[in-house]
N, C-alpha and C positions, 0 to 999 in steps of 0.2 A: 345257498349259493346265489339264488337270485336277488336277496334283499325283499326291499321295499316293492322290485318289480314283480314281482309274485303274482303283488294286488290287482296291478292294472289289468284292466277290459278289453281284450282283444276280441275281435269275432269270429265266433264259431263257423270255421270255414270247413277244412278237411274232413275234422270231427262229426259236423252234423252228416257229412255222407256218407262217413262212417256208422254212425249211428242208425242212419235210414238202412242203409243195405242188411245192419246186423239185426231187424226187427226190434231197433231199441228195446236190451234186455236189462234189464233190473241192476245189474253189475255192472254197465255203465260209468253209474255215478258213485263207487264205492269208494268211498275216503273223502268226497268234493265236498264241498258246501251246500250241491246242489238239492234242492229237495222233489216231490214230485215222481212222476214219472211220463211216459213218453219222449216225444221229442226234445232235446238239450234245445234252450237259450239261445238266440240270435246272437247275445254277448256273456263271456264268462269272463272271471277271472284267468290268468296265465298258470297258477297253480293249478287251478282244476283242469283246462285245457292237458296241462301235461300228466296230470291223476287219468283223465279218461283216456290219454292214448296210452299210459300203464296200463289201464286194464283192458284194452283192444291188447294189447301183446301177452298178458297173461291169459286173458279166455278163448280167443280169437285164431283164427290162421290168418295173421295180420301180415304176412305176404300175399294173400289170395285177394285181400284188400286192396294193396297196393298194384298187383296184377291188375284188378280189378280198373284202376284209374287207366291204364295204358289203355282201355278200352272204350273208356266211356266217349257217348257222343260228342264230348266237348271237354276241354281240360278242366279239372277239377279246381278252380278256384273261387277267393271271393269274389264280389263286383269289382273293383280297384282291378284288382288281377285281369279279369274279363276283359273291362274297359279298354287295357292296356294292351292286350294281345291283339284283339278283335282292330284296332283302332292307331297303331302304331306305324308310323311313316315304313320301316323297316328292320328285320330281324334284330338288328344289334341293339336298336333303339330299345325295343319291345326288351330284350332279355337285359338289358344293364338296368331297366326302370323295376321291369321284377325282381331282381334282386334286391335294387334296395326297400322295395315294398316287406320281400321274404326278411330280410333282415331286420326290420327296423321292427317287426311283430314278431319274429323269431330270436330273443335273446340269447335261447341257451343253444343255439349255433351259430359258429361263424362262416359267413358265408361271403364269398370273393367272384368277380370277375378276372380274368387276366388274360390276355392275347400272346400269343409267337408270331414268328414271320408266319406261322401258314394254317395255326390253330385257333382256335376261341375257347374258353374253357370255365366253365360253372363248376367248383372249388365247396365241400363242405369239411368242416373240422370242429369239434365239442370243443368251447373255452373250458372247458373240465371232464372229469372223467362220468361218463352219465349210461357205460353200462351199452346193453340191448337200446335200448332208447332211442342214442344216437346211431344206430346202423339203422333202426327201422326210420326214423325223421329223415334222414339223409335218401335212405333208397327212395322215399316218398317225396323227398324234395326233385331229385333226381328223375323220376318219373314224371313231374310236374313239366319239368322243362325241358323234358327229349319229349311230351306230349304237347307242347305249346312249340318247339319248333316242329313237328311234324304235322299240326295243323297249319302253320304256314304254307308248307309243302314247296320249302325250300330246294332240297337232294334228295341222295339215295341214304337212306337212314343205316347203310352200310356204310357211309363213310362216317359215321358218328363212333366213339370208343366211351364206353363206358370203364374206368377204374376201381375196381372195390375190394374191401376187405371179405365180402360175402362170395369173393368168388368159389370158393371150396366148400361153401356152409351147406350141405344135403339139404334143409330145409328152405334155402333160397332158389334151389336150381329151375322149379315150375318155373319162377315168376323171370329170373333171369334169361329162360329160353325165350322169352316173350318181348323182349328187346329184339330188334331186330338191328342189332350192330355186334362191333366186337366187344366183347369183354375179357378185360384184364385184370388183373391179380393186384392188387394197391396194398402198401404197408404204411399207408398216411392217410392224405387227403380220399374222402370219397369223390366222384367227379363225373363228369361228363365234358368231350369237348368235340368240336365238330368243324370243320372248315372254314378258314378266313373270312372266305370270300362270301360265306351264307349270308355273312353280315349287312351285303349290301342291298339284298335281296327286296325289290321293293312290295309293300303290302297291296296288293289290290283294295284292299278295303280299308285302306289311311282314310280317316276322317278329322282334317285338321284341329277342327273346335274340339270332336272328343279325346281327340290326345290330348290338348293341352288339359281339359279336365281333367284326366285321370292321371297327367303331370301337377295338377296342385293338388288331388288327393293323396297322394304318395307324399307329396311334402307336408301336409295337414298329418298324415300317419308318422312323419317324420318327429315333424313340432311337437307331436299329445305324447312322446314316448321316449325319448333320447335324454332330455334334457333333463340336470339338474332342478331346486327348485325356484336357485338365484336365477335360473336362465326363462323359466319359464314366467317368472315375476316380472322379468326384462320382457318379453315376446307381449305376456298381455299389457305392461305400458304402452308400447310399441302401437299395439291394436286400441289402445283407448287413445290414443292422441291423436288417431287416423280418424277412427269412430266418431268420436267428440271433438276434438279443436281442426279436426280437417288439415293437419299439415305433422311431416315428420319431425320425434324431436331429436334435438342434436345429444351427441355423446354426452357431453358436462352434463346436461340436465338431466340424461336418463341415472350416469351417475351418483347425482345428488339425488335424484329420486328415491333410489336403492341403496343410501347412504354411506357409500364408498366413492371412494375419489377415480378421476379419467384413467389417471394408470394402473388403478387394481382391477377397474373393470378391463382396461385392455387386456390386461393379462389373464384375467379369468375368461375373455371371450377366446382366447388365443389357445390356452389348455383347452379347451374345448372343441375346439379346430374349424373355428369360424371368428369373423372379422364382425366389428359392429356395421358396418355399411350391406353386407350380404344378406344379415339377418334381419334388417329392416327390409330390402330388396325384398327378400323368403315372404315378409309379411303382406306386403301389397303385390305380389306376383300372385299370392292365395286366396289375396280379398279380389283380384282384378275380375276376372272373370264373374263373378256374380254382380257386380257394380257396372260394368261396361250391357252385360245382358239386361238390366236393370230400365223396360222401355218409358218407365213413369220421369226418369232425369234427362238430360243433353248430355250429350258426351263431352262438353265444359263442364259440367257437377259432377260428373264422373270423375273424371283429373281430379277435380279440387277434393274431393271425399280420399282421393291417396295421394292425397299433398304432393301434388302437382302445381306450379306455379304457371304454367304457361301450354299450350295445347303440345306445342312441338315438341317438348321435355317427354309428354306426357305418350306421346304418339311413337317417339324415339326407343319408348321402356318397352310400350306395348308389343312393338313389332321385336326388339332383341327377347323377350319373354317368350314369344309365344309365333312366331314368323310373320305379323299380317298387322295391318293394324287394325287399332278401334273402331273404325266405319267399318270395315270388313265384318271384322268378327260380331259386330250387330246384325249387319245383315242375314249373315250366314243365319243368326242365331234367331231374326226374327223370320227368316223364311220355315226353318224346321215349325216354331211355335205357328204358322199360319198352316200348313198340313198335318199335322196332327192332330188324326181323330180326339 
């Protein structure tokens, strides 16, 4: 069902804390490619990742697991993830960037934001039928993120409602009573959603520079994973024209590049559900930050390295990207590098 995505490299996030708490046992890795033993790979394939959480549910009480995350000192995710929470202007920010993190590394779910006049609401549903799998993924998704807003320490985690198909399931109720909100009975979506207004809640610990980081990592996670392989042929043009001639190229010539004419790329950019102007944006929004931090240039060689023609073009991108501009975000970024042991 998943194709060619099978292959790709995602990192071992969930898994490896799974694996740590289970005394990584030998059956772990049964069916993977993986070979060895002890601790699973920084990165695995997406096959194997979804083989090892098969055999967390076949050998495992992989509810006591998932129990296990509502507990831990800190939400269970990867860096990206971390970044995000820790670092996020405010609630809403923080949980619409982790979804499309969860999303864009999680294929075989799909997974939604969506708002009411007085709800916010994190949405999981299988693009196909996948069994035990997707109850256990979803509950775990779902704990991710009633644990990342309770680290906020937004409300009363009474006012949160959890929806599930596990409501009746005998072997889910430990982990169920351990939610501390309502739970209801769902014949769809698995879900979690929790007050409007949580959304505006601001983070004490917003760190501008590190949001915007962990807003181009999300979109680098985006880039290496979504995409076709006409699109990704496009993105690295894209990146070499930046890299090497120092200025964006136009539509025609990406084009001709990729040896089809302006209207079949327009329309293959369009099926796709991006514009050719956004997905150049996407690319120097993701180089900026390391180019701008970059103390060996001036912030004139900066500009012209993402085909900028002029500082105030250049200054104009920075600040709708990222809130602040290029002197800012240097300084900021060179005072962290002067404190640090």
């Amino acid at each position: 069902m998943l194709g060619p995505k099978a292959s790709r490299l995602v990192p071992t996030a969930t898994a490896m804390h799974f694996g740590h708490w289970l005394g990584w046992p030998e059956w772990l890795r049964d069916g993977t490619s993986l070979s060895g033993s002890g601790p699973l790979p920084p990165m695995m394939s997406l096959a194997d990742d979804l083989m090892v959480i098969g055999n967390v549910i076949d050998h495992a009480d992989a509810f006591a697991l998932v129990e296990r995350m509502l507990f831990s000192s800190r939400p269970i995710m990867g860096a990206t993830g971390a970044l995000t929470l820790l670092h996020a202007p405010d609630l809403n920010s923080a949980m619409q960037l982790l979804v499309r993190a969860m999303a864009a590394q999680n294929p075989f779910l799909i997974i939604r934001s969506q708002e009411t006049a007085d709800t916010t609401q994190i949405a999981f549903q299988p693009p196909w039928p996948i069994g035990p799998l997707f109850s256990f993924a979803a509950i775990a998704g779902i704990a991710l993120f009633y644990r990342a807003i309770d680290s906020i320490e937004t409300g009363d985690p009474a006012e949160m409602t959890l929806a599930t198909q596990l409501h009746n399931a005998p072997e889910a109720q430990s982990l169920l009573a351990k939610f501390r909100c309502r739970i209801e009975p769902s014949s769809g979506d698995e879900s979690l959603s929790w007050p409007r207004q949580w959304g505006a809640q601001a983070n004490p610990h917003h760190d501008a520079l590190m949001w915007t980081m962990a807003q181009s990592k999300v979109i680098e996670i985006e880039r290496g994973v979504g995409d076709p392989e006409i699109l990704k042929a496009l993105r690295s043009f894209v990146i070499d024209m930046l890299e090497n001639e120092q200025r964006v190229p136009r539509l025609t010539q990406t084009a001709v590049h990729l040896g089809m004419s302006s209207r079949s790329l327009v329309r293959l950019l369009t099926a796709n559900g991006t514009r050719f102007h956004k997905l150049v944006e996407d690319e120097r929004k993701a180089m900026a930050l390391s180019v701008i931090g970059d103390m060996s240039i001036t912030l004139a060689q900066a500009a012209q390295k993402l085909g900028f023609g002029d500082m105030s073009s250049f200054g104009r991108s920075v600040r709708l990207w990222f809130g602040d501009t290029p002197g800012n975000l240097r300084k900021s970024w060179s005072s962290r590098s002067a404190i640090r042991p």
